[in-house]
VEXVOTI-513247 format. One line per field, with one value per atom (N, C-alpha, C, O): residue in three letters; atom name; x, y, z. Coordinates in nm, 4 decimals. Example, Ala and Ser with C-alpha at 12.3 -4.5 7.8 and 13.67 -1.06 7.14 Angstrom:
<pts>
res ALA;ALA;ALA;ALA;SER;SER;SER;SER
atom N;CA;C;O;N;CA;C;O
x 1.3190;1.2300;1.3200;1.4236;1.2850;1.3670;1.2900;1.3409
y -0.5690;-0.4500;-0.3300;-0.3319;-0.2250;-0.1060;0.0030;0.1138
z 0.7800;0.7800;0.7800;0.8465;0.7080;0.7140;0.7870;0.8039
</pts>
This chain:
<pts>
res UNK;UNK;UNK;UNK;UNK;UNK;UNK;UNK;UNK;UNK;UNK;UNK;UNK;UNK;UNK;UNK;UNK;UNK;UNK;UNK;UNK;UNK;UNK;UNK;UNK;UNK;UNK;UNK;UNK;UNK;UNK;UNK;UNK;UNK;UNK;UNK;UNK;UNK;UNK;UNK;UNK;UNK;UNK;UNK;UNK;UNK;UNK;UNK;UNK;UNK;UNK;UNK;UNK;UNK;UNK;UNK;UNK;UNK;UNK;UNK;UNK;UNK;UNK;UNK;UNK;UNK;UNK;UNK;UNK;UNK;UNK;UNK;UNK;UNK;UNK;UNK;UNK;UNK;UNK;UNK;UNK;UNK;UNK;UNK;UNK;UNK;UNK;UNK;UNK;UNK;UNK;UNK;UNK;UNK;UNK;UNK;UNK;UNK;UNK;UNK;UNK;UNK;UNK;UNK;UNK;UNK;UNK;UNK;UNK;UNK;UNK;UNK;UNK;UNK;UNK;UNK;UNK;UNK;UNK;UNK;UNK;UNK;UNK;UNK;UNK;UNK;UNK;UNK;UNK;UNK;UNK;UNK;UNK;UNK;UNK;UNK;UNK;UNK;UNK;UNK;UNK;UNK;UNK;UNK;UNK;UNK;UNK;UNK;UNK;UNK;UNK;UNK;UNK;UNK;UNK;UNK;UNK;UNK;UNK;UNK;UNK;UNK;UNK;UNK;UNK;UNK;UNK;UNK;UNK;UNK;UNK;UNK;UNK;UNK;UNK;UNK;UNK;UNK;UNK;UNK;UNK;UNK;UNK;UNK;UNK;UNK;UNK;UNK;UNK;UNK;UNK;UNK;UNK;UNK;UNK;UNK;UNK;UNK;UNK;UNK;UNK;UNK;UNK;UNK;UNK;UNK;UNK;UNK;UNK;UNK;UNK;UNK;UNK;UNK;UNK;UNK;UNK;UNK;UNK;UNK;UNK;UNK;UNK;UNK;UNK;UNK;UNK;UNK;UNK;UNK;UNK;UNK;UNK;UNK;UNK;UNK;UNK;UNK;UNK;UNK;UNK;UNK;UNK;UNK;UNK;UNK;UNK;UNK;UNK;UNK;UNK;UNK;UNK;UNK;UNK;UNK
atom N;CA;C;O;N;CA;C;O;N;CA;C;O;N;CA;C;O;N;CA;C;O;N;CA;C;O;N;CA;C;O;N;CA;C;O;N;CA;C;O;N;CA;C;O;N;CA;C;O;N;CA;C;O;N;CA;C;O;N;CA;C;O;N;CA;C;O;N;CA;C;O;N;CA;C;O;N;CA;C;O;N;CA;C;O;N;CA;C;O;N;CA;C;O;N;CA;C;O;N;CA;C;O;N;CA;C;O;N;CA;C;O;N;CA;C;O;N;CA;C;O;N;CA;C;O;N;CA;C;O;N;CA;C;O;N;CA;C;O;N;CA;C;O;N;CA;C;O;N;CA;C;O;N;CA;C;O;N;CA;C;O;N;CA;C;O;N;CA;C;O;N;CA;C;O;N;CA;C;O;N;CA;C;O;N;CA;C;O;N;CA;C;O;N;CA;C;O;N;CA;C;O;N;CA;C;O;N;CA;C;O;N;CA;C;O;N;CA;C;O;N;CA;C;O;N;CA;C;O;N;CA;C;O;N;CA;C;O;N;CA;C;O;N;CA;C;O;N;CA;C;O;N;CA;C;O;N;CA;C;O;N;CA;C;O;N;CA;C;O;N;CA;C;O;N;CA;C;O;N;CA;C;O;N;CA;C;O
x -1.5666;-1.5611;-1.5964;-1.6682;-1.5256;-1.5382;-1.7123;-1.7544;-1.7808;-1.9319;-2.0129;-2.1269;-1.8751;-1.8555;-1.8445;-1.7569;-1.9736;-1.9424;-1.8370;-1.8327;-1.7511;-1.6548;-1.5614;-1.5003;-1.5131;-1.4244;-1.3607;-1.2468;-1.5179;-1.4261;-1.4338;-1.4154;-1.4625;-1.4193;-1.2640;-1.1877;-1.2288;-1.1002;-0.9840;-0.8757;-1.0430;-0.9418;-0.9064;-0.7948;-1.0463;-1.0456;-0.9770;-0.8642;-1.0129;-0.8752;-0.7361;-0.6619;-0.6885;-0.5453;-0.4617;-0.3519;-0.6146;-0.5306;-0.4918;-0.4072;-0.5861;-0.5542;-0.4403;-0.4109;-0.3937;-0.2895;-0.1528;-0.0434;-0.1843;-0.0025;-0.0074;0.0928;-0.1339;-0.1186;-0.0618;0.0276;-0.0882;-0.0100;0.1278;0.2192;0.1393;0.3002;0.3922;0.5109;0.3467;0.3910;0.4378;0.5438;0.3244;0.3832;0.4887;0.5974;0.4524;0.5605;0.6900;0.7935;0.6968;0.8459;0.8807;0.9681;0.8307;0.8873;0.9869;0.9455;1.1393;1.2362;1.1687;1.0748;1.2054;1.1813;1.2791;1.3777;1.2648;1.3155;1.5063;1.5665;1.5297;1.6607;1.7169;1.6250;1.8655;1.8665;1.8560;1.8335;1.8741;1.8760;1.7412;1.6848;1.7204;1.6408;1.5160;1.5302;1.4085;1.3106;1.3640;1.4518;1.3066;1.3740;1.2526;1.1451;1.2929;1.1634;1.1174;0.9981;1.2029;1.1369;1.0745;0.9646;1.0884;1.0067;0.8689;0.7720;0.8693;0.7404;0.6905;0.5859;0.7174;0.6764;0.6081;0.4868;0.6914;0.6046;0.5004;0.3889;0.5216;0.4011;0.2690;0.1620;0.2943;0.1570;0.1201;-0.0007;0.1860;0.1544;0.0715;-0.0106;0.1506;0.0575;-0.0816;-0.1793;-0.0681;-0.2120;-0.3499;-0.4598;-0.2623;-0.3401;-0.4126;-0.5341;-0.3385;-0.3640;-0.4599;-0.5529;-0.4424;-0.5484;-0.6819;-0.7963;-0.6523;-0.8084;-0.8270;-0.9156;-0.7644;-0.8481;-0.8764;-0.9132;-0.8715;-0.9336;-1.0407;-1.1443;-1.0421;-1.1470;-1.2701;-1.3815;-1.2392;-1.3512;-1.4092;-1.4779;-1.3758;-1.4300;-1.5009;-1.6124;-1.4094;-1.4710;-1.6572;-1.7692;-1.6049;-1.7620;-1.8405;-1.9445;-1.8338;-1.9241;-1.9723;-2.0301;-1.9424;-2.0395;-2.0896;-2.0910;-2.1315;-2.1928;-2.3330;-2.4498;-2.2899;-2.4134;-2.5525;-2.5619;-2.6460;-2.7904;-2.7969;-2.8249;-2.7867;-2.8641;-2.7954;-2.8386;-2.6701;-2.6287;-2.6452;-2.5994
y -1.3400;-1.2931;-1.4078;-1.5039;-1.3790;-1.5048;-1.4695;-1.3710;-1.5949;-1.6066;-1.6471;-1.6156;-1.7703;-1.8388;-1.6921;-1.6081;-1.6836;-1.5521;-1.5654;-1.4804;-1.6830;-1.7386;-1.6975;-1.5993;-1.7552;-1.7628;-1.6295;-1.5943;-1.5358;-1.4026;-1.3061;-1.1884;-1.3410;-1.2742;-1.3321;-1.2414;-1.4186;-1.4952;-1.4359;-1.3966;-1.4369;-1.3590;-1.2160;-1.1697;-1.1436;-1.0062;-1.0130;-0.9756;-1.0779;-1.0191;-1.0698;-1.0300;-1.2056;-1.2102;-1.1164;-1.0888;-1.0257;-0.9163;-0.7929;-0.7102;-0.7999;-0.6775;-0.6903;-0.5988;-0.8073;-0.8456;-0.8845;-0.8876;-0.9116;-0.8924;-0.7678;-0.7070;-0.6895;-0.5168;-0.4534;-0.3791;-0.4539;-0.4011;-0.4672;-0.3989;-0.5841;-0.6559;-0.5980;-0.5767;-0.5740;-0.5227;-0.3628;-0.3069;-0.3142;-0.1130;-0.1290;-0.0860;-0.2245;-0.2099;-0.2935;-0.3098;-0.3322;-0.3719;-0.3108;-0.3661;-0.2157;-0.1263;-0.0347;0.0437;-0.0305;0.0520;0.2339;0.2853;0.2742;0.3994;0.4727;0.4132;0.6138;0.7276;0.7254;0.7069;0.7446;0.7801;0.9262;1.0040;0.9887;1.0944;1.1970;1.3178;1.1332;1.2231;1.2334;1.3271;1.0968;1.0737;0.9348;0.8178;1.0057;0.8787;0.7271;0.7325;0.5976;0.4775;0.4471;0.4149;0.4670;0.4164;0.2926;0.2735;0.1657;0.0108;0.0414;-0.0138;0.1057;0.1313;0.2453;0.2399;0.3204;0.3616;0.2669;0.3096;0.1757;0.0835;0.0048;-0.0101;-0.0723;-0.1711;-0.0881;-0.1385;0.0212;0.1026;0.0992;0.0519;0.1596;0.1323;0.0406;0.0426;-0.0886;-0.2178;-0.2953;-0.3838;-0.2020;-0.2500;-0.1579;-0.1943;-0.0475;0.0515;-0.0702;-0.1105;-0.0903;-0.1611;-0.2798;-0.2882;-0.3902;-0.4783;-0.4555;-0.5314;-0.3854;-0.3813;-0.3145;-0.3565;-0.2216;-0.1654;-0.2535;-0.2198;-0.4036;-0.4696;-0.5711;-0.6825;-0.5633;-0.6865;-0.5846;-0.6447;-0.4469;-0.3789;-0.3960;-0.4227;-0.3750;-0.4028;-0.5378;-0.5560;-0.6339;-0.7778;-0.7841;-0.8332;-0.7196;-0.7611;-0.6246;-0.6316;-0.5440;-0.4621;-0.4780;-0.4142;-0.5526;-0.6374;-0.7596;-0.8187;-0.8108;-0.8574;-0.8001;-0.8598;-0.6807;-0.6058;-0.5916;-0.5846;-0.5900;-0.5050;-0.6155;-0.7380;-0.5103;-0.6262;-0.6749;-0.7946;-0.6451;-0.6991;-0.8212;-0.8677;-0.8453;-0.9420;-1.0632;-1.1721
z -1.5269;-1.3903;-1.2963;-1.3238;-1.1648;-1.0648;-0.9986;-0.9381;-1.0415;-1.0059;-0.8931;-0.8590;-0.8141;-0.6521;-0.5922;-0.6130;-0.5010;-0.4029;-0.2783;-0.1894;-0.2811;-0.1417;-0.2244;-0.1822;-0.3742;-0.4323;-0.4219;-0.3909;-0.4734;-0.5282;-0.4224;-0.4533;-0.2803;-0.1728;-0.1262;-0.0930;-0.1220;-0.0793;-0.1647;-0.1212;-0.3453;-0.4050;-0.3707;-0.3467;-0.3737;-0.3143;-0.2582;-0.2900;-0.1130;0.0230;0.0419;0.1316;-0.0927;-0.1536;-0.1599;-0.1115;-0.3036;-0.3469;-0.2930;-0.3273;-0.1854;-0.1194;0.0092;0.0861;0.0103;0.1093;0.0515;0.1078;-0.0669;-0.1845;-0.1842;-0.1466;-0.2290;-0.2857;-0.1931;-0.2336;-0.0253;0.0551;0.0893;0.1354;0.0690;0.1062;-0.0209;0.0037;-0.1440;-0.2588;-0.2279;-0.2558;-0.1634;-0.1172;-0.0667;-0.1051;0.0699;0.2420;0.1348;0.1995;0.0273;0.0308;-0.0975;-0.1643;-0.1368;-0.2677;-0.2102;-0.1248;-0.2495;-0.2410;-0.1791;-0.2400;-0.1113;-0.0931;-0.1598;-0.2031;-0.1773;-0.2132;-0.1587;-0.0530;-0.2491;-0.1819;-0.1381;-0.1127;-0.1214;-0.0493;-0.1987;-0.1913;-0.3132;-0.4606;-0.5610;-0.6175;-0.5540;-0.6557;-0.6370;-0.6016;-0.6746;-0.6567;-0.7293;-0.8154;-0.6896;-0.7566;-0.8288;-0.7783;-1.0134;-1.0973;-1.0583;-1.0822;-0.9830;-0.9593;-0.8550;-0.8589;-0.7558;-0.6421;-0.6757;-0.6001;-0.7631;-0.8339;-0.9283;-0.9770;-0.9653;-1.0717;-0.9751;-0.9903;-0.8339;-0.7336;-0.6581;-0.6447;-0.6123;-0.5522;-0.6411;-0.6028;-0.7725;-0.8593;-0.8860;-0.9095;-0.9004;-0.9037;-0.7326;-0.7086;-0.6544;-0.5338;-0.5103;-0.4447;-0.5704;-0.6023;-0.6749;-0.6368;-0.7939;-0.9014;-0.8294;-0.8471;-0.7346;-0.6726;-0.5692;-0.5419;-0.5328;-0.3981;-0.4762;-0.4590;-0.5502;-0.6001;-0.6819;-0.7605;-0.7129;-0.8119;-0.6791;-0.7162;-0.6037;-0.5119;-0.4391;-0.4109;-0.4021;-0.3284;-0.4256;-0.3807;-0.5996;-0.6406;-0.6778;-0.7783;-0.5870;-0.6442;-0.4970;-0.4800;-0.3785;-0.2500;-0.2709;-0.2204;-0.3493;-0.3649;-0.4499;-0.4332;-0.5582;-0.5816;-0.5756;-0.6668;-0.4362;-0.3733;-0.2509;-0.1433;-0.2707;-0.1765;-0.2820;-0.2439;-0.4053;-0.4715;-0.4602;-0.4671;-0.4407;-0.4042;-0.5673;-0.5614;-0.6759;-0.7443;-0.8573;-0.9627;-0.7791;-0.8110;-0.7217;-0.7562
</pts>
């Protein structure tokens, strides 16, 4: 795990700024049928941002 408390805030808010550029450009729904690559990039931009919310919250925790 990243141990630099700059480092692994900078990555944090990377990831949470691909994770949303990753949602806003996943294919939407069409007029029939959902698009599996555009549910595949949505959860992949889910995954991204909650893996950078939890690096930016632990360094919140006091006892690290």
């Amino acid at each position: 795990m990243l141990r630099n408390r700059t480092l692994r805030r900078s990555v944090g808010a990377v990831l949470v700024v691909v994770g949303a550029l990753v949602m806003w450009l996943a294919p939407g729904p069409t007029f029939t049928a959902v698009s599996g690559a555009g549910l595949a990039l949505l959860a992949a931009g889910i995954a991204l941002e909650a893996i950078g919310i939890a690096l930016e919250h632990r360094d919140r925790d006091p006892r690290r």
